[in-house]
NUKOLMI-607107 format. One line per field, with one value per residue: residue number from 1; residue in three letters; z, x, y of N, C-alpha, C in turn. Coordinates in Angstrom, 3 decimals. Example, Ala and Ser with C-alpha at 12.3 -4.5 7.8 and 13.67 -1.06 7.14 Angstrom:
BEGIN
k	[1_2]
r	[ALA_SER]
n.pz	[7.800_7.080]
n.px	[13.190_12.850]
n.py	[-5.690_-2.250]
ca.pz	[7.800_7.140]
ca.px	[12.300_13.670]
ca.py	[-4.500_-1.060]
c.pz	[7.800_7.870]
c.px	[13.200_12.900]
c.py	[-3.300_0.030]
This chain:
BEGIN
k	[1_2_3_4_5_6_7_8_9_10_11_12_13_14_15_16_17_18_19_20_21_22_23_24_25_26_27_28_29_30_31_32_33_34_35_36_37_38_39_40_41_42_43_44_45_46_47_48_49_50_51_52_53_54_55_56_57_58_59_60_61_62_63_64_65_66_67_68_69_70_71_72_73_74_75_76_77_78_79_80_81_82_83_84_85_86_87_88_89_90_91_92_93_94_95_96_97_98_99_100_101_102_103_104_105_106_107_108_109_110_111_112_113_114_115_116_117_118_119_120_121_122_123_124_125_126_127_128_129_130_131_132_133_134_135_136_137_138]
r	[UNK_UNK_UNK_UNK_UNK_UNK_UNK_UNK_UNK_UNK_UNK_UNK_UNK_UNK_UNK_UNK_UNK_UNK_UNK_UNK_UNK_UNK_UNK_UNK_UNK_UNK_UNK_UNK_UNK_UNK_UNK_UNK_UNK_UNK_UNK_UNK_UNK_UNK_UNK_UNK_UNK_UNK_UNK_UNK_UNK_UNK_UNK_UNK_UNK_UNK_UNK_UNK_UNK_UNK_UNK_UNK_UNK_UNK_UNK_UNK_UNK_UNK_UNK_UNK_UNK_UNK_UNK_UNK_UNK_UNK_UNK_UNK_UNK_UNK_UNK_UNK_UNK_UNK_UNK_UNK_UNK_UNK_UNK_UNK_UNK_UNK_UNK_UNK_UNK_UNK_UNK_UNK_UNK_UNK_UNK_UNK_UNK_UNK_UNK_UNK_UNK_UNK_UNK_UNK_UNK_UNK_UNK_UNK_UNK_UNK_UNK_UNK_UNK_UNK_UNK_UNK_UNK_UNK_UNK_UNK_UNK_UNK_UNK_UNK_UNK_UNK_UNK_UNK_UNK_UNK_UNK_UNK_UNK_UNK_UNK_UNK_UNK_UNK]
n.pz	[0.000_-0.662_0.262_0.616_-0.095_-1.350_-3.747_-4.702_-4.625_-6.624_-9.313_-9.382_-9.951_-12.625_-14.030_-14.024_-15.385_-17.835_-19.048_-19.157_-20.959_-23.044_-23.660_-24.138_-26.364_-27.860_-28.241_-29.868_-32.333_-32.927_-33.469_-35.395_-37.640_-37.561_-38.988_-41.433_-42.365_-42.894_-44.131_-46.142_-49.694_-49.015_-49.613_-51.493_-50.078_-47.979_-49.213_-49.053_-46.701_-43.490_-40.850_-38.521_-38.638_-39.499_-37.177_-35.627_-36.998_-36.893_-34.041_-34.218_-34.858_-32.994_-30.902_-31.470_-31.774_-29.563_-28.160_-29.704_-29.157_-26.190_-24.598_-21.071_-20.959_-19.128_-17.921_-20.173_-19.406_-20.722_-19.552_-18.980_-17.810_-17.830_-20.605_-21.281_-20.071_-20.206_-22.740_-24.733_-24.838_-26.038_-28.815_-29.766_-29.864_-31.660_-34.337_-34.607_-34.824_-36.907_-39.038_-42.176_-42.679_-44.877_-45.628_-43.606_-43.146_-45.598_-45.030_-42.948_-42.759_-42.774_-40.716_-38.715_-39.151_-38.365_-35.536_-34.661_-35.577_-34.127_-31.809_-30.870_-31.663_-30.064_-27.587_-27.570_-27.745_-25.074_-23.354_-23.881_-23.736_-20.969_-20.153_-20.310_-18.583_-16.273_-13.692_-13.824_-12.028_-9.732]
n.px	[0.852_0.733_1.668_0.381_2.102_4.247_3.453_2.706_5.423_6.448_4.518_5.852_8.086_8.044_7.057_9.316_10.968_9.675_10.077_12.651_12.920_11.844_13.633_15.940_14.736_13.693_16.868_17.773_16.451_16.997_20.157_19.740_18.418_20.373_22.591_21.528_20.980_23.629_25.177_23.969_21.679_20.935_22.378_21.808_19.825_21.376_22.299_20.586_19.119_20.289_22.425_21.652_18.823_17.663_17.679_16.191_13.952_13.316_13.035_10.542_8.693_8.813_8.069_5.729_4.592_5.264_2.982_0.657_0.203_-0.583_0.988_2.483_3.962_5.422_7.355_9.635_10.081_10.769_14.180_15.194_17.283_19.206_19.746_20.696_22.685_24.422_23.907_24.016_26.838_28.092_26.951_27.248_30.157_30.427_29.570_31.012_33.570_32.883_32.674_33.587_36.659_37.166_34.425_33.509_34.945_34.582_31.671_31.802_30.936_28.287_27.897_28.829_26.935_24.132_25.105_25.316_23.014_20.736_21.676_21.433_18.694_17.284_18.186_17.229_13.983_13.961_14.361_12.080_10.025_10.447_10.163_7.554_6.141_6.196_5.209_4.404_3.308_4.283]
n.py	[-1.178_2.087_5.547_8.657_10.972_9.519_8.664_11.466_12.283_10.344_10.731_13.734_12.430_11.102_13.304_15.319_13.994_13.272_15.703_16.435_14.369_15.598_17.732_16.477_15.439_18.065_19.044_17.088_17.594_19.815_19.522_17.472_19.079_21.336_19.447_18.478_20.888_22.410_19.906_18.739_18.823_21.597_23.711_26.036_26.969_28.389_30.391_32.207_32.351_32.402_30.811_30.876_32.336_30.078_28.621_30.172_30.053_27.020_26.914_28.336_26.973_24.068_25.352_26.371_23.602_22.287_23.641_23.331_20.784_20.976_20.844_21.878_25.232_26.037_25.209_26.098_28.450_31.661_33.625_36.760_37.670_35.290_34.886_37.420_37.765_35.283_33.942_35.788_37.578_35.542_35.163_37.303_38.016_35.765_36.863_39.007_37.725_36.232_38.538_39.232_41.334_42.681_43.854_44.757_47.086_48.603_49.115_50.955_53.455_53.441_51.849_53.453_55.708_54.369_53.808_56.546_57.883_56.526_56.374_59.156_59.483_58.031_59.061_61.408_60.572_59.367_61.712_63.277_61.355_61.332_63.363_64.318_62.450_63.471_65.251_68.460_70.198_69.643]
ca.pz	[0.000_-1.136_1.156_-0.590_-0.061_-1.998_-4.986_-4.986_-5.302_-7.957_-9.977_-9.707_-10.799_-13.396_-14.526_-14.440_-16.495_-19.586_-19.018_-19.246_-22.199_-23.803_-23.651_-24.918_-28.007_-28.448_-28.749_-30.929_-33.197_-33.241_-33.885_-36.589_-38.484_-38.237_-39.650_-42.897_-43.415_-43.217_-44.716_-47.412_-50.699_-48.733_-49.752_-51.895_-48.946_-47.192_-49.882_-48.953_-45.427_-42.698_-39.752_-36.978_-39.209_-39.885_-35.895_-35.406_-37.786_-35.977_-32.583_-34.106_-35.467_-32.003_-30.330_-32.236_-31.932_-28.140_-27.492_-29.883_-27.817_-25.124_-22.823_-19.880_-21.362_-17.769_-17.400_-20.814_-19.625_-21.146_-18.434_-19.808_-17.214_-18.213_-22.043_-21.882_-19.322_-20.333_-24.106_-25.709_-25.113_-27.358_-29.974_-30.815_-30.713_-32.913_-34.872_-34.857_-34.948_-38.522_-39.972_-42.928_-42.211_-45.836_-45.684_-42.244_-43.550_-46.372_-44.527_-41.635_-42.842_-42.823_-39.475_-38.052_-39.334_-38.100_-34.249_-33.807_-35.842_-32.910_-29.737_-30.715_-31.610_-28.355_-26.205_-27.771_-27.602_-23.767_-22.829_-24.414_-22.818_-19.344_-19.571_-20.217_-17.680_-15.121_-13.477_-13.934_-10.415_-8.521]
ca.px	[0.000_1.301_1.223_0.011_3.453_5.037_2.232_2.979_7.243_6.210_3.909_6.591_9.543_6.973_6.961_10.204_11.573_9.067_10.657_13.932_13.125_11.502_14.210_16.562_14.419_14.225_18.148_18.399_16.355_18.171_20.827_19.523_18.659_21.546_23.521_21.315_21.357_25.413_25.816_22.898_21.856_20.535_23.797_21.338_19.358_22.138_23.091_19.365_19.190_21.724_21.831_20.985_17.685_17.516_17.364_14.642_12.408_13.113_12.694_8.821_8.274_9.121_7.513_4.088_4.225_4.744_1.844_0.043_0.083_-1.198_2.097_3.039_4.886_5.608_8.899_10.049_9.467_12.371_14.591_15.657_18.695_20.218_20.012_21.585_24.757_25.058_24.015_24.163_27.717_29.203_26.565_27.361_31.844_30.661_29.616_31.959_34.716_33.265_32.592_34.907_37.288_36.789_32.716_32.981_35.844_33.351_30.359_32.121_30.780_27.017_27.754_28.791_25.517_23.391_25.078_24.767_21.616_20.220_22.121_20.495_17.521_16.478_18.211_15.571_12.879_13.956_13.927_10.552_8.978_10.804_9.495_5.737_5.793_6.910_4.147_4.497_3.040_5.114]
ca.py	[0.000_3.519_6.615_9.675_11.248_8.641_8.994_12.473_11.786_9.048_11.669_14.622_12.287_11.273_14.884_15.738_12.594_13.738_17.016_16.106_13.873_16.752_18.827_15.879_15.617_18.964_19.382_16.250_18.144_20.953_18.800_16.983_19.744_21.730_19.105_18.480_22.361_22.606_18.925_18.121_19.649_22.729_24.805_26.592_27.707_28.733_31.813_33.468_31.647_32.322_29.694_31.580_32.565_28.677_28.148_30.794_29.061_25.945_27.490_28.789_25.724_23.243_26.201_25.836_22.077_22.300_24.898_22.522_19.358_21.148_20.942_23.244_25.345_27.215_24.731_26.693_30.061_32.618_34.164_37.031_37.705_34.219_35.046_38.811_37.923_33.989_33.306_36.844_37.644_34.370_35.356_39.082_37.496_34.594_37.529_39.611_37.330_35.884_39.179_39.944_42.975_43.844_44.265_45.640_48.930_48.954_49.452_51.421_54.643_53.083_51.694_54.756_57.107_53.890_54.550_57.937_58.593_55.515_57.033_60.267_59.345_57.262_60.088_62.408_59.705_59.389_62.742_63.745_60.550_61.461_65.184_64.009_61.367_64.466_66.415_69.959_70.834_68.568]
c.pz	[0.000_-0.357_0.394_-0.808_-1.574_-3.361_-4.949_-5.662_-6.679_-9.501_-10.385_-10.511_-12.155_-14.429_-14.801_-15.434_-17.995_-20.009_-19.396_-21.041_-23.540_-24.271_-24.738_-26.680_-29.003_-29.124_-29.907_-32.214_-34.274_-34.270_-34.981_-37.930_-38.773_-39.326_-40.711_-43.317_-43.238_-44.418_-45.752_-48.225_-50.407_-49.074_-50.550_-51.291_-48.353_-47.499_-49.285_-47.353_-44.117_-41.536_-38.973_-37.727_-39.207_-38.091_-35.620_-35.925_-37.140_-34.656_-32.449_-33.784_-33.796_-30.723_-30.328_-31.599_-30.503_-27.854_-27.995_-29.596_-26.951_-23.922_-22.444_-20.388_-20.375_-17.577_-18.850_-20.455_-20.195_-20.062_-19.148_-19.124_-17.319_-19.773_-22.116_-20.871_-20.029_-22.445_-25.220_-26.332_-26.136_-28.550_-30.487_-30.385_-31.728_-34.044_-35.540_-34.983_-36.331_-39.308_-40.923_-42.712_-43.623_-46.223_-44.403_-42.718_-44.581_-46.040_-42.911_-41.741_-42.365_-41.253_-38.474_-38.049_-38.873_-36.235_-34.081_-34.382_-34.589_-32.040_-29.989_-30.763_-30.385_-27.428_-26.336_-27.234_-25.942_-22.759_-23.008_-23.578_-21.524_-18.970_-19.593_-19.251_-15.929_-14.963_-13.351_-12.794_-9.509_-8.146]
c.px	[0.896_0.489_1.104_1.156_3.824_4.184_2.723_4.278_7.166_5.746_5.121_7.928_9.080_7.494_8.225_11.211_10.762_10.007_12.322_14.013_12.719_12.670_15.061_16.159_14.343_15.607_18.424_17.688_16.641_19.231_20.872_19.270_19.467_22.519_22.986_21.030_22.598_25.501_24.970_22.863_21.209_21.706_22.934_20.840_20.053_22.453_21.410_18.572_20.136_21.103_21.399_19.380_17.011_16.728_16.401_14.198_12.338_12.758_10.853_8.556_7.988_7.703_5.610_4.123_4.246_3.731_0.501_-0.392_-0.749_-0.220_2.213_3.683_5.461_7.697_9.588_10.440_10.950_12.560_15.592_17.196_19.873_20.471_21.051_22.714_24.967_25.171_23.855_25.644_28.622_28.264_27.088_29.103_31.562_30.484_30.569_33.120_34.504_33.117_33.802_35.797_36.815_35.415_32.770_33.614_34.936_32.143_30.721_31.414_29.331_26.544_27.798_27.456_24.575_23.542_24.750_23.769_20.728_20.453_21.633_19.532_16.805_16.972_17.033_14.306_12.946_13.570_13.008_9.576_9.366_9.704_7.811_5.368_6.001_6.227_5.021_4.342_3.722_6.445]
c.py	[1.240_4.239_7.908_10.360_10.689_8.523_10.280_12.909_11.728_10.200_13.095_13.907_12.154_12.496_15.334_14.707_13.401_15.005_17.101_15.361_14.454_17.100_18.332_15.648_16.563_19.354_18.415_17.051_19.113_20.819_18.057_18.313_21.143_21.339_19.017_20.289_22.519_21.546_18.325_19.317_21.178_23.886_25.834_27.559_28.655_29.910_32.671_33.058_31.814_31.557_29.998_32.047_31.256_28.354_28.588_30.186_27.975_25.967_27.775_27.662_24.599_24.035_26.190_24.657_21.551_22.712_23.821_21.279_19.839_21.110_22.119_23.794_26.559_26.520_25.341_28.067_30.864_33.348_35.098_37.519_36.692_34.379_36.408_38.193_35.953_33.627_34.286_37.295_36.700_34.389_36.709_38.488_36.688_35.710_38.555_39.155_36.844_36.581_39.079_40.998_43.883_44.702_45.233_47.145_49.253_49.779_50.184_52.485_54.553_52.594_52.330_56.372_56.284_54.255_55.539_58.404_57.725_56.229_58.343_60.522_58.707_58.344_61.134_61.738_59.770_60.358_63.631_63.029_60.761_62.874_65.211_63.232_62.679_65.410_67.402_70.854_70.251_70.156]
């Protein structure tokens, strides 16, 4: 005879086993279709495709097909303090370490009127929305 306790254990390990094996299937997927877009006749794709575009679509896609089941999708939730300090920084070096030098001196001039027309434009944007948000009678 089982004590409700021990039904309760049973039920949570339960839960976290699917969860786990979720996750595992998720990555094999990943996994799988990274490698047939690097290593199959997708090379075509690839010129109007870039991989990190490739992953988003796969990310909707998994995304849909979870929501569509009907699973929890609370043990997913996005944390966005573990993405900006843990898995942002080795995306914007992978970036910048495979740019070209010759596209980047190219496009330095384009990159430079895209910063400071941005950092001036949001400081405006900031200090318009600060000065409206800021009673007047205070």
């Amino acid at each position: 005879m089982s004590t409700p306790t021990t039904t309760l254990f049973e039920e949570e390990e339960e839960h976290d086993s699917g969860a786990i094996l979720g996750l595992f299937g998720i990555a094999a997927f990943i996994l799988l279709s990274s490698y047939l877009y690097e290593e199959t006749r997708m090379r075509k794709l690839q010129a109007y495709l870039p991989h990190s575009s490739m992953m988003l679509i796969v990310g909707i896609i998994i995304g849909g097909i979870l929501k569509g089941v009907g699973l929890d999708l609370d043990e997913f939730k996005f944390d966005d303090e573990l993405f900006f300090l843990v898995f942002l920084p080795p995306i914007i070096f992978a970036g910048g370490y495979t740019v070209r030098k010759d596209f980047f001196f190219y496009n330095l001039g384009t990159i430079f009127l895209f910063a400071l027309l941005g950092t001036v434009l949001m400081a405006f944007l900031l200090v318009a929305w600060r000065i409206r948000s800021v009673p007047l009678d205070a």
